[in-house]
C-alpha positions as CSV (number, residue, x, y, z in Angstrom):
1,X,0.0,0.0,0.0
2,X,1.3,3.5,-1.0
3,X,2.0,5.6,2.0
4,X,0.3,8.8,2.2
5,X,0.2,11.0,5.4
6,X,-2.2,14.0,5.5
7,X,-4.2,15.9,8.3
8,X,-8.1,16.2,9.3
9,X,-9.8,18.4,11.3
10,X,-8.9,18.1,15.2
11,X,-5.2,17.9,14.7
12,X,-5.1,14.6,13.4
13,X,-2.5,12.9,11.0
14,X,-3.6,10.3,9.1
15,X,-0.6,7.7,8.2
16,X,-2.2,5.4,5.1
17,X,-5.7,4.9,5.0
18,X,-7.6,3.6,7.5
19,X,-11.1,2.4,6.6
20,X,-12.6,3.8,9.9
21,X,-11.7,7.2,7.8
22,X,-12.9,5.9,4.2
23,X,-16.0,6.0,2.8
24,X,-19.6,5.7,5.1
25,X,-20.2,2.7,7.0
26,X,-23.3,1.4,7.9
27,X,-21.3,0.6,11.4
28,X,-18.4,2.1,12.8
29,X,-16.9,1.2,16.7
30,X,-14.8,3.2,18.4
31,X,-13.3,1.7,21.6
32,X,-11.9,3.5,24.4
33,X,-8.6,3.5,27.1
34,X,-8.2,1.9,30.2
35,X,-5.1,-0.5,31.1
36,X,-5.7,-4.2,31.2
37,X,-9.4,-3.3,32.8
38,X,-10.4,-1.6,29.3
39,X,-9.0,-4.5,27.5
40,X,-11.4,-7.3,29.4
41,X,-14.2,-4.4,29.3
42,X,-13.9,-3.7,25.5
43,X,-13.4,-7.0,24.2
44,X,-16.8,-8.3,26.6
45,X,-18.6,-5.7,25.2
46,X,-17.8,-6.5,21.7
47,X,-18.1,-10.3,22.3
48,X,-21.9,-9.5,23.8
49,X,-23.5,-7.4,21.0
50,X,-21.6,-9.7,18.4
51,X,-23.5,-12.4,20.1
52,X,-26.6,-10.2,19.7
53,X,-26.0,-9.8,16.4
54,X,-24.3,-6.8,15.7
55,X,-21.9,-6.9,13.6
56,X,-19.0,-5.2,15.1
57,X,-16.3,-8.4,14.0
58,X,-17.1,-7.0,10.4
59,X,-17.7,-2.8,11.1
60,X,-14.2,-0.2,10.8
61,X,-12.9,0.0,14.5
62,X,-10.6,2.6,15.9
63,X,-9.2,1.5,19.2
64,X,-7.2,4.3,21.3
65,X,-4.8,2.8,24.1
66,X,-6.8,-0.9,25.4
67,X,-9.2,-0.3,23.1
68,X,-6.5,-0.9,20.6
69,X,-6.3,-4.1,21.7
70,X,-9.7,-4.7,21.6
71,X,-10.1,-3.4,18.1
72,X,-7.3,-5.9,17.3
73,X,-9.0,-9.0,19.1
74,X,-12.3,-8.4,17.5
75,X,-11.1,-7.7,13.8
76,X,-8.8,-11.4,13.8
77,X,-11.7,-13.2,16.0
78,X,-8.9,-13.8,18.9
79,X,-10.9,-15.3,22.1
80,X,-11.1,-13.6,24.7
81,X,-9.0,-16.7,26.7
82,X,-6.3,-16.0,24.4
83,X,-6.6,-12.4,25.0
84,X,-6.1,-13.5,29.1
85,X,-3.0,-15.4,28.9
86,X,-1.2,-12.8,28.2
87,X,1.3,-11.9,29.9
88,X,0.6,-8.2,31.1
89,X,4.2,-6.3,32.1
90,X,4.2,-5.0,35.6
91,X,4.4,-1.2,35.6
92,X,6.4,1.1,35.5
93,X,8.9,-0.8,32.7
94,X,10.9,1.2,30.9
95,X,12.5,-1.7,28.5
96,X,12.2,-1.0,24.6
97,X,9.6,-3.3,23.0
98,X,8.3,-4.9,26.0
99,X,4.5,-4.5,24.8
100,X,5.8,-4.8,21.2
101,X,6.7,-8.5,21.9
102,X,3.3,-9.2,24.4
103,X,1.3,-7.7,21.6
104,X,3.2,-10.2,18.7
105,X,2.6,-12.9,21.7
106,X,-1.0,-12.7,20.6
107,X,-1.6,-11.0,17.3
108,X,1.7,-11.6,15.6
109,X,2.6,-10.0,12.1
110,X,-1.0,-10.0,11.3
111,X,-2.6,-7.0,10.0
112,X,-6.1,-5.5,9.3
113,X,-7.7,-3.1,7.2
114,X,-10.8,-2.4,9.4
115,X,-8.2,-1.7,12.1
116,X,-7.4,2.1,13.1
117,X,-5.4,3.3,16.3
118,X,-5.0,6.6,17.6
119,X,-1.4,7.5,19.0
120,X,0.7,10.5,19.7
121,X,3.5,11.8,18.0
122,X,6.0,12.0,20.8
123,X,8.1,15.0,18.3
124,X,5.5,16.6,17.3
125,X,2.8,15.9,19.6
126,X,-0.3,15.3,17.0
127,X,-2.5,12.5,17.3
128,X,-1.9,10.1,14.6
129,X,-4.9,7.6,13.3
130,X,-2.3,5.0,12.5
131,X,-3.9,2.3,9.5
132,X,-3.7,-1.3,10.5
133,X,-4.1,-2.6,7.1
134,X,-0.4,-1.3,6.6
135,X,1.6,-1.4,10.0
136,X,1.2,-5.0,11.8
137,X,-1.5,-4.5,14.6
138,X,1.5,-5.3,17.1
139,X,3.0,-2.3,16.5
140,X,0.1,-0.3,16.5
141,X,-1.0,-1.6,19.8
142,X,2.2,-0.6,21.3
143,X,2.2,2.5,20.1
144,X,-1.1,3.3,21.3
145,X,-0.2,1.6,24.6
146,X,3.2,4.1,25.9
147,X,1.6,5.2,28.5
148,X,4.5,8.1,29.5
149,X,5.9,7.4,32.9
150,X,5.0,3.4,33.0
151,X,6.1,2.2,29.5
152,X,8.4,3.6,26.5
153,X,7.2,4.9,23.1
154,X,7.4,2.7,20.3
155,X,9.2,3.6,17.0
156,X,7.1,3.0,13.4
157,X,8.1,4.2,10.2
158,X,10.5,6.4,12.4
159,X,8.3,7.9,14.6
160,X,8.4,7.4,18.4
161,X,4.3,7.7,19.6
162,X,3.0,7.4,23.1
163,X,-0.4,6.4,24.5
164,X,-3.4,7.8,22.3
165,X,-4.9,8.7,24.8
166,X,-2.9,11.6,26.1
167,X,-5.0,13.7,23.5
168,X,-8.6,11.6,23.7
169,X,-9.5,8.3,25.8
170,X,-11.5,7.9,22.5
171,X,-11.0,10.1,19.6
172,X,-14.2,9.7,19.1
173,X,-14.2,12.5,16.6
174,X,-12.4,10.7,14.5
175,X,-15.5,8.4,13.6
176,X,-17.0,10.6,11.1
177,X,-18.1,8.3,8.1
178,X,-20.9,5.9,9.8
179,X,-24.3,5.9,10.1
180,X,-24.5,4.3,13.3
181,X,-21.3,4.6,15.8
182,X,-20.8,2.6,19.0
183,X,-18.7,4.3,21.4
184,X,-17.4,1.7,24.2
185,X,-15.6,3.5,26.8
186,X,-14.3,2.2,29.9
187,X,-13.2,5.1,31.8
188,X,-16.1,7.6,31.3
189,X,-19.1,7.8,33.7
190,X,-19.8,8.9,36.8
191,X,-19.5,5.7,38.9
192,X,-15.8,5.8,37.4
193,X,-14.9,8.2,40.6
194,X,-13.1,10.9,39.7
195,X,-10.9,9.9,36.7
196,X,-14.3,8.5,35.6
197,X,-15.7,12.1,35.6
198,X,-12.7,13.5,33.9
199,X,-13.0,11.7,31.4
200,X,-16.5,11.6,30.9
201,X,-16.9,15.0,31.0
202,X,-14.3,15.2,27.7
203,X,-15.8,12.6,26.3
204,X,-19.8,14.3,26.7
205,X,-17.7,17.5,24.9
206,X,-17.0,15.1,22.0
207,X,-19.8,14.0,21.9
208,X,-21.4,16.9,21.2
209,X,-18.8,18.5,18.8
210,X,-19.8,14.9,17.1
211,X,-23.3,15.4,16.7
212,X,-23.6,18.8,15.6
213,X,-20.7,17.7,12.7
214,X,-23.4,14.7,12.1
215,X,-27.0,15.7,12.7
216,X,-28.5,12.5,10.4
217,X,-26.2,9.6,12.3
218,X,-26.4,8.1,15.2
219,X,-24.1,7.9,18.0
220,X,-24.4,4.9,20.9
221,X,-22.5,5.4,24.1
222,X,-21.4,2.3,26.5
223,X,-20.0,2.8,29.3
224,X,-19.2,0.7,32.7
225,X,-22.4,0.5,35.0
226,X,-22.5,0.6,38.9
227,X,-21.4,-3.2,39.0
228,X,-18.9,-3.1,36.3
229,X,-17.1,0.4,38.1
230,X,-16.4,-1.6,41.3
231,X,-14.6,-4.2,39.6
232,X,-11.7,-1.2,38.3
233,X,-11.3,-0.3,41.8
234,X,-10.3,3.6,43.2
235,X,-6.8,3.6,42.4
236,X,-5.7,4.3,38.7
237,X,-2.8,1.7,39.0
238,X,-5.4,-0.8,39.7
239,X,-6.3,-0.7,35.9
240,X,-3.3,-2.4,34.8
241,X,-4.2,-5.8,37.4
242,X,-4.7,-8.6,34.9
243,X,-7.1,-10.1,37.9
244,X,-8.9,-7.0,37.7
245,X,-9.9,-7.5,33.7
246,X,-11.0,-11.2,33.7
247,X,-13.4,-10.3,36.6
248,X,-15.0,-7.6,34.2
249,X,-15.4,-9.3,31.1
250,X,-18.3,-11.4,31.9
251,X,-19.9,-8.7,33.2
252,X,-19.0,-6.5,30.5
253,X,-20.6,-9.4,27.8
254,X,-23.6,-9.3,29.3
255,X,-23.4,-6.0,29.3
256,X,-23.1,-6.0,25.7
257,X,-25.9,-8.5,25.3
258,X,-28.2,-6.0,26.6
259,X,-27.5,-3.1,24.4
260,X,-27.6,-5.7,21.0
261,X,-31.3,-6.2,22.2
262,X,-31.5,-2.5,22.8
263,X,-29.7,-1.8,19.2
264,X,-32.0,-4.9,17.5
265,X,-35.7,-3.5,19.3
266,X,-35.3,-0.1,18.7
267,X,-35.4,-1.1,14.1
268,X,-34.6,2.7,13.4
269,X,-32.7,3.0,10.2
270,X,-29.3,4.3,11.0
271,X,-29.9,8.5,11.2
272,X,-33.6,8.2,12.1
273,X,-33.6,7.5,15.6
274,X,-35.2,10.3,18.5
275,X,-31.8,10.3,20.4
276,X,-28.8,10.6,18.4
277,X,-26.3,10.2,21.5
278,X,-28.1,7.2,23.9
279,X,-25.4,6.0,27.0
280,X,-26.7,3.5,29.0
281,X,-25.2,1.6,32.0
């Protein structure tokens, strides 16, 4: 694939051409940051409503941080077991393609064209949407992952990026070209505590710079309920507890399963629906 780089509204670069950015979808799923926790959250999510039957194995996915991850397990169908075994590194760990090698562990030099991460620049600090139908998912995943302080950037085409979501926990805006988006975010809500708040209060901001861009779409916002929020626990470092992630995924499928019966009930065409942004716990 011929490399092109070029920018978007939002101070994005664009590095190849990711089909989250292509054309419009019918279906587009963005999925959110938050250490191992958002990995188990994302991926039973996205294993629930594609039990449900919607199609999010099949839909353009842009995964910032975990939800990279996520993005990744969904597109190549990896189970969520394989997705546990991993080994997560203890942070902080400052060696040079640590999560490089876990992510290879588990994806290795496959890549994916409905893939799409969000990273930062660490030179220029933009937010690159980084295409995984040309860089290996791996890669991309570490990249995504560098979260400054607790693990080291990771170099592609000759660019060192950090953790996407120094700039967005989503990059939400960043999901233009679909009729019907589902945002899955595990770090945004109110039963989150206060990071929770933090970040859903940035994310509500998106949200609304995303529907005023996209009056005829739709827009679907899951986030972690009461239940789900206790199993993170109060300290951030707790996010990055392996234990912590296999606890949530169950809950977070079922989770999942709800919202496909939600999505499958409410038969709106894509764009017709009474409430363009709907969050639920």
């Amino acid at each position: 694939m011929e490399f092109h780089e070029h920018s978007r509204p939002g101070n994005v670069d664009v590095d190849g051409h990711p089909a989250v950015l292509g054309r419009r979808h019918p279906l587009s799923v963005v999925y959110g940051g938050g250490g191992v926790f958002g990995i188990g959250y994302c991926v039973g999510v996205a294993h629930g409503l594609a039990e449900g039957g919607i199609p999010v194995a099949t839909a353009p996915s842009l995964g910032t941080s975990a939800g990279s991850w996520a993005a990744s397990a969904v597109a190549l169908g990896t189970s969520y077991d394989d997705v546990a075994d991993i080994e997560a590194p203890s942070v902080p760990n400052g060696r040079s393609g640590l999560l490089a090698e876990v992510a290879r562990s588990l994806f290795g030099e496959a890549t994916h064209p409905l893939v799409a991460v969000s990273a930062v620049c660490l030179r220029t600090r933009r937010r690159h949407i980084l295409d995984g139908g040309r860089y290996p998912l791996a890669d991309l995943v570490a990249a995504s992952s560098a979260v400054p302080g607790l693990l080291p950037p990771h170099r592609i085409d000759g660019r060192l990026y950090v953790d996407g979501g120094m700039w967005s926990t989503t990059s939400v805006d960043a999901a233009a070209e679909a009729d019907e988006v589902i945002v899955v975010a595990p770090l945004a809500g109110p039963h989150m505590g206060p990071l929770g708040r933090g970040a859903g209060f940035l994310l509500e901001r998106e949200l609304r710079a995303w529907r005023r861009r996209h009056p005829d779409h739709r827009i679907t916002l899951i986030r972690p309920n009461r239940t789900i929020a206790a199993r993170a626990g109060r300290n951030p470092m707790s996010l990055f507890e392996a234990g912590r992630a296999r606890a949530v995924y169950p809950l977070a499928h079922e989770q999942g399963l709800r919202w496909a019966r939600r999505l499958r009930a409410d038969g709106d065409p894509p764009g017709r629906a009474d409430d363009p942004v709907r969050a639920l716990g």
